[in-house]
N, C-alpha and C positions, 0 to 999 in steps of 0.2 A: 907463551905457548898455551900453559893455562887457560888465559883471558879466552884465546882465539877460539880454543876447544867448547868452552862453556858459549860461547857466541852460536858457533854449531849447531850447538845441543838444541841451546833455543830455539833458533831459526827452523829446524826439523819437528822439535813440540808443537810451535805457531803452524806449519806446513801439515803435519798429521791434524791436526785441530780444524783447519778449514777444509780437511777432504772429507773428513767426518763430516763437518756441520753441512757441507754443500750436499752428501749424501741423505741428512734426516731429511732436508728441505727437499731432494728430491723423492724420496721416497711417501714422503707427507701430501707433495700437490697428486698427486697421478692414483692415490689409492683412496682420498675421500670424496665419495659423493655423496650427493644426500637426494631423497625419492619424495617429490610429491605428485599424489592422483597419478600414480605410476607414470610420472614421466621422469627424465634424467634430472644430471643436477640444475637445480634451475636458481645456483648464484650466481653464475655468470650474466652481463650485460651485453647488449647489442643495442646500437643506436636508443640508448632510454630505455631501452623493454631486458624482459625479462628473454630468457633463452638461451636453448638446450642444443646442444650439437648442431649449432646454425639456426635451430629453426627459432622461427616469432613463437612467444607465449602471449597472448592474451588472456586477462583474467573478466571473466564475468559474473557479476551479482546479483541476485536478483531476490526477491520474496514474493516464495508462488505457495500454491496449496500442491502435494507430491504430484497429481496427475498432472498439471502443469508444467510442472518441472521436468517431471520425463521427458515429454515433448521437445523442452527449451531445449533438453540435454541432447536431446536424436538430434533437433536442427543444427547444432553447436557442433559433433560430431561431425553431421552430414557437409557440412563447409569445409571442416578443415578435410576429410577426403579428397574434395575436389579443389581444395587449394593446396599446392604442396608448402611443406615448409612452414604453415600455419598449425597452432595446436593452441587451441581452447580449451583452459579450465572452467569449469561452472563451479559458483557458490550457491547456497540456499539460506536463506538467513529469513528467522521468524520475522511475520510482517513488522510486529508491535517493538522490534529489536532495531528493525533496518537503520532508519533515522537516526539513530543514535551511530551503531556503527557505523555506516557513511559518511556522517558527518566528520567522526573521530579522524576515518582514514583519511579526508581531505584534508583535514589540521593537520595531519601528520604528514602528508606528502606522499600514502600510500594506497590513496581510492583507487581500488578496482578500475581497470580500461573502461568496461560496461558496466553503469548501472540500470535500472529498472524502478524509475524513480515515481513516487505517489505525484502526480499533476501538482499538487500546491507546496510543493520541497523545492520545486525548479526553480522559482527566481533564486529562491536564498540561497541556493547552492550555486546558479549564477552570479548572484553577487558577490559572496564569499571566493568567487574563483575557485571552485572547484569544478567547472566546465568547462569547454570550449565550445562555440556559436556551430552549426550544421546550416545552414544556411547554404553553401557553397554544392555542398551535397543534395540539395533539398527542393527541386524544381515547384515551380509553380501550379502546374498540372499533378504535382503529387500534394502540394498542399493544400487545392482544392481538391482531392478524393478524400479527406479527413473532414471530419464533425466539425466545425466553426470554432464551439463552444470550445474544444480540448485543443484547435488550433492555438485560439486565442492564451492559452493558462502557459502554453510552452516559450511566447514571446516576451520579450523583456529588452527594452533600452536598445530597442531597433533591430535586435537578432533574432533569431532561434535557437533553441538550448535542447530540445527534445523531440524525437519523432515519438505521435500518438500510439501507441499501443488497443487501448480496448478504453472502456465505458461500461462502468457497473453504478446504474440508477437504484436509490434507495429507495424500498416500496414495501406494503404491508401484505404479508401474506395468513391467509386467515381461514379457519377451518367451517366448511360448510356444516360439516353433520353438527357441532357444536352450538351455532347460529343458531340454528334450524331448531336443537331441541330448548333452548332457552329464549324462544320466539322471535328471533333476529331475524328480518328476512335480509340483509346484508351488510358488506363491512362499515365499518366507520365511516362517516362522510364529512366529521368536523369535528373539532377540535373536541369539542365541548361530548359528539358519540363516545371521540376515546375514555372520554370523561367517563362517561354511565355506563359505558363495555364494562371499564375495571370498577368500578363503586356494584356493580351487579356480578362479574363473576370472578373478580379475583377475592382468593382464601385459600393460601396455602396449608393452614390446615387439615384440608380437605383435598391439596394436591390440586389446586385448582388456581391458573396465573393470568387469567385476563387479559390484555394486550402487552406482550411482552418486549424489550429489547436490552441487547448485551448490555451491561453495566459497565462493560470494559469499551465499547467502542464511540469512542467521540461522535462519527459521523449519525450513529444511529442519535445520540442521543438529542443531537444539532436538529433531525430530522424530525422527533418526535415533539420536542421543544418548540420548533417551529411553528408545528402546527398546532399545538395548544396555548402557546404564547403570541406567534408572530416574531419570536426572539429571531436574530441575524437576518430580520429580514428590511428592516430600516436602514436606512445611510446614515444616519450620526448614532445610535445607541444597539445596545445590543438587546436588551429590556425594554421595551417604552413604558413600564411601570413595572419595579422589581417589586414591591408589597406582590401587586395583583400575579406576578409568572412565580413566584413563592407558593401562594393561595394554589392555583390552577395543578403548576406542578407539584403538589404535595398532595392534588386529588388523584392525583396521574399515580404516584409513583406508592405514595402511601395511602390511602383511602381510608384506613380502620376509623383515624382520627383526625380534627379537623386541622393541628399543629403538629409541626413535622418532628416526626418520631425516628429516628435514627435508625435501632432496635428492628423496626419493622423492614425499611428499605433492602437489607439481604435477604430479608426471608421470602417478602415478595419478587423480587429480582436474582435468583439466584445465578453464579455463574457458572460456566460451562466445564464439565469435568465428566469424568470417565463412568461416574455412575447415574449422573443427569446429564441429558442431550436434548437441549431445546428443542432439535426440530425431531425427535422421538416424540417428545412431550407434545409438539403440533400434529405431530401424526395420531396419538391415540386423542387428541382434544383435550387435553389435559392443560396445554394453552388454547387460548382461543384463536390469539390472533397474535402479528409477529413483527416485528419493525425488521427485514433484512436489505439485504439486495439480490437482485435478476438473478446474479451466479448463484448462489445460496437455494432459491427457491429452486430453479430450473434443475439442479442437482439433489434435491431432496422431494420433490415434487410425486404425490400422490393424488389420489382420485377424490379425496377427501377435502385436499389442499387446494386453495383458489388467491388468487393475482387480486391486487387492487393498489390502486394508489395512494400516499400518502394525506389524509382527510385536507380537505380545502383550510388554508390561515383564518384566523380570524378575521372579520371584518375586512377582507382582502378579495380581491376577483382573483386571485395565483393558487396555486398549490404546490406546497412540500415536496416537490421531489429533487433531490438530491443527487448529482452526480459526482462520482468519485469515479479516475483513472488514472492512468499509466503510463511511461511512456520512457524509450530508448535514452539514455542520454550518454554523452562521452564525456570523459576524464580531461580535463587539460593539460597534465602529466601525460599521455600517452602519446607516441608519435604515432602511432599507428588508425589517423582519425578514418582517412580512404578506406583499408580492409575492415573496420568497424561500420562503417557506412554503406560498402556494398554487402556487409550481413547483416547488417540493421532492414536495409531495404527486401533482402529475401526475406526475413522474418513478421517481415509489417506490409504485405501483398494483400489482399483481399481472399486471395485462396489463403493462403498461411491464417486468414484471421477466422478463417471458417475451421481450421484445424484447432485454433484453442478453442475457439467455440464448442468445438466437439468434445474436447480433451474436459475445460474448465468452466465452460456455459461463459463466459466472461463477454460480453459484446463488442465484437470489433470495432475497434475508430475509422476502418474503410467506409465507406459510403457505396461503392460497390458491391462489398461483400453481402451486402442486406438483399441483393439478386441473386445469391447462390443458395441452391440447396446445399444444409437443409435447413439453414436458416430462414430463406425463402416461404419456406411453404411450413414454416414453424404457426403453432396454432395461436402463438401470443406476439407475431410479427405486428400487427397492429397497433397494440400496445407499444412495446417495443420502441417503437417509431412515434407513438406520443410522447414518450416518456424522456426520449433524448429531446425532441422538442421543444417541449418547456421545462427542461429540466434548468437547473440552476446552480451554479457554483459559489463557494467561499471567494471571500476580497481577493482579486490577482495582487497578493503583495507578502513582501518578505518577509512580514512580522508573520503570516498566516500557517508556515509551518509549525512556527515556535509555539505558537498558539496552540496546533493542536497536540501539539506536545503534551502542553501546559492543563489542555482538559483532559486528556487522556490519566495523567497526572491524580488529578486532581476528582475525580469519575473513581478514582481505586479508593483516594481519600474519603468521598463518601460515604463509597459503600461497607467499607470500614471501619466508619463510624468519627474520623478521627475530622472533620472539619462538617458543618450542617449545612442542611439547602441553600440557607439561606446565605453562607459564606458563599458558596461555589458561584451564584449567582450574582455576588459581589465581586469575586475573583476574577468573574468573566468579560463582567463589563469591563473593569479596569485593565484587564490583557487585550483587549480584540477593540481596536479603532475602527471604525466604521465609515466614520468622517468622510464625504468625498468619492465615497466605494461607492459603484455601480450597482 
C-alpha cells in the first residue's frame, strides 16, 4: 500500500512539473520580441528571408555621402508603400569600411539582400559566390542604355552580376585666382606641370599646398601617379622604370629635397579633418589645385574653382582619367532576387538618375539621362561627355579589388611614416598583374 502511495505521489510531482514547465515555455515564446529600425521581431524566417508578421524583410547596403542616402532611403520607403507586404531596411556603412564588411558578411552567409558595390569588387565577389547573375532580369535594350565602359566591369564568366548605377570621372579641379596671381595662365597639362605647380607653390609652412590629393584614396593617388609615371597604364608592369616613378614621385609628393623624406610627405599632404578641409583650403587658394572627382567638385564648386582634366601621360597620346562606379548587385542568399530587381530597375531609370544627380552630383550610368534637365543644360555637360569617353578603368579582374585594398593599406602606411616610397612602389608592382590586361 506504501509502495502504491509513494508511486502517486511521484506520478503527480512529474505531472505538476510538466504544467509548470509547459507554462514557462508558454509564457517565454509570446512575450519576447526584439525591434529593429522599428519594425517587429525580425527572428522569425520565411522562405530564406528575414520577416515580420508575414511581411518580406529585405535588407539593403550601401556607402553613400548622407544626401544620398536620404534619397536611397525615400526610394526604399516609397516601394515598399506600394508594395504590400514588403519592408526595406537600409544600411549606411562608411565607403573605406564597405569592402571589408561585405565581404565578411559573404563568409559568413549573412550579406545584405542589396548591395551597392564599387565596379571592380564585382568579379571577386562573383567569384567567391557572394552574388547571383541578373541577367534574366536585365533586357538588352536596358543594357544598351548604360555606358559600355561600366557595362563591361559588371560581366564576368558569361553573366551579369550588377546593374550600373552612376560614374564619377577622376579630374583636377584647380583655383583660378591662385594661377592667375603666381603667373599660371592654366592648369597642369602634363606630368612634368604637376611637377613645377608643387616645386613652385607647395610650403606648408606658409599654409600653402600645391596640387593636392587625399592621401587616403587609392583612386586619386592611381590618377595622379599615372600621369606623372605612366604607372597602370602598361599591360605587363605597373612601373616601366621604378628608380625613375621614385625620382618623379618624390618631386610630386615631396619637393623640399631631392630623396624621399618621410617627415615631409604629412606635412605636405595633409589629411582631412574637422579643422582642415581641402576643398575650404581650394576655396580660399591655399591649395592651388586638386586631384578629386566630378561629384566632389560639382558639390563644392565656386566661382573661383575651375574643371580640368587629369595632365596628359607621359610620352603617351591618352590621358589620366579615371573612372570609378557603382552598381546594384544581389546576394545569392536571397530568394527574393524578382522584388529586388524590379526595385533595382525603378532606382536605375534615367529619371531616378537625374535625382541623385541632384541629391549627390554623382553621374548617371543612363545614357539617356544626359537629355534631361538639368543635367542637359548643365555648363560642364561637355566635359562631362569627354570624360566618360576616354575615361579608363583598372584590370577587369578578381585580384583588382584586393588590390585596392592593399593600396589603400598601404597609402596610410606611408603617410605614417612606417614603410618609404620606395617600398610602396615595390609593393605595388608585386600586387597588381598587369600581364594580358587591356
Amino acid at each position: 500500500m506504501t509502495r502504491k502511495r509513494n508511486l502517486l505521489i511521484i506520478l503527480c510531482i512529474i505531472g505538476l512539473s510538466a504544467l509548470v514547465f509547459s507554462q514557462c515555455l508558454g509564457t517565454g515564446g509570446s512575450g519576447s520580441s526584439s525591434t529593429t529600425n522599428g519594425q517587429g521581431d525580425l527572428s522569425s524566417i520565411k522562405d530564406g528571408s528575414d520577416s515580420t508578421a508575414g511581411d518580406i524583410i529585405i535588407k539593403a547596403s550601401v556607402a553613400m555621402d548622407p544626401k544620398e542616402f536620404e534619397l536611397f532611403s525615400r526610394m526604399a520607403k516609397q516601394f515598399s508603400e506600394l508594395h504590400e507586404g514588403i519592408t526595406i531596411q537600409v544600411n549606411n556603412i562608411a565607403v573605406f569600411e564597405a569592402y571589408e564588411v561585405w565581404k565578411k558578411a559573404g563568409q559568413m552567409g549573412e550579406a545584405p539582400d542589396l548591395m551597392l558595390l564599387d565596379n571592380h569588387w564585382i568579379q571577386e565577389f562573383a567569384a567567391l559566390g557572394f552574388l547571383q547573375p541578373v541577367d534574366e532580369f536585365f533586357s538588352s535594350d536596358q543594357q544598351n542604355g548604360r555606358i559600355s565602359t561600366l557595362m563591361n566591369q559588371v560581366k564576368w564568366n558569361g553573366y551579369i552580376w550588377g546593374v550600373p548605377k552612376d560614374v564619377d570621372p577622376y579630374i583636377l579641379a584647380w583655383n583660378k585666382r591662385t594661377a592667375a596671381d603666381n603667373k599660371l595662365e592654366h592648369a597642369p597639362e602634363s606630368g612634368d606641370e604637376l611637377l613645377a605647380w608643387n616645386k613652385q607653390l607647395l610650403n606648408p609652412a606658409e599654409g600653402k599646398f600645391g596640387v593636392y590629393a587625399d592621401p587616403a584614396d587609392p583612386y586619386a593617388f592611381i590618377a595622379a601617379a599615372s600621369s606623372i609615371t605612366g604607372a597602370w597604364t602598361g599591360k605587363e608592369k605597373v612601373w616601366a622604370d621604378q628608380a625613375e616613378a621614385e625620382k618623379r614621385l618624390t618631386a610630386f609628393f615631396a619637393p623640399q629635397e631631392e630623396a624621399w623624406n618621410g617627415k615631409l610627405y604629412p606635412q605636405n599632404f595633409p589629411v582631412s579633418s574637422p579643422s582642415w578641409s581641402p576643398w575650404e583650403q581650394l576655396s580660399l587658394g591655399k591649395i592651388a589645385a586638386m586631384v578629386t572627382t566630378v561629384s566632389a567638385f560639382k558639390l563644392h564648386m565656386t566661382d573661383n574653382i575651375a574643371i580640368a582634366s587629369i595632365p596628359v601621360i607621359p610620352d603617351a597620346d591618352q590621358r589620366a582619367v579615371w573612372l570609378k562606379g557603382r552598381s546594384f548587385t544581389v546576394s545569392s542568399r536571397t530568394p527574393h532576387a524578382k522584388i529586388l530587381m524590379d526595385w533595382i530597375k525603378e532606382m536605375t531609370t534615367p529619371e531616378a538618375g537625374i535625382e541623385y544627380w541632384n541629391a549627390s552630383k554623382v553621374l548617371p550610368a543612363q545614357i539617356p539621362a544626359y537629355n534631361l534637365a538639368p543635367l542637359r543644360g548643365d555648363e560642364h555637360i561637355n566635359s562631362f561627355d569627354w570624360l566618360i569617353t576616354q575615361g579608363r578603368v583598372l584590370p577587369n579582374d578578381s585580384e583588382t579589388s584586393k588590390n585596392l585594398q592593399g593600396l589603400h593599406q598601404e597609402l596610410l602606411r606611408l603617410w605614417k611614416g612606417e614603410i618609404t616610397l620606395k617600398q610602396l612602389i615595390e609593393l605595388t608592382e608585386a600586387a597588381w598583374h598587369l600581364a594580358g590586361k587591356p
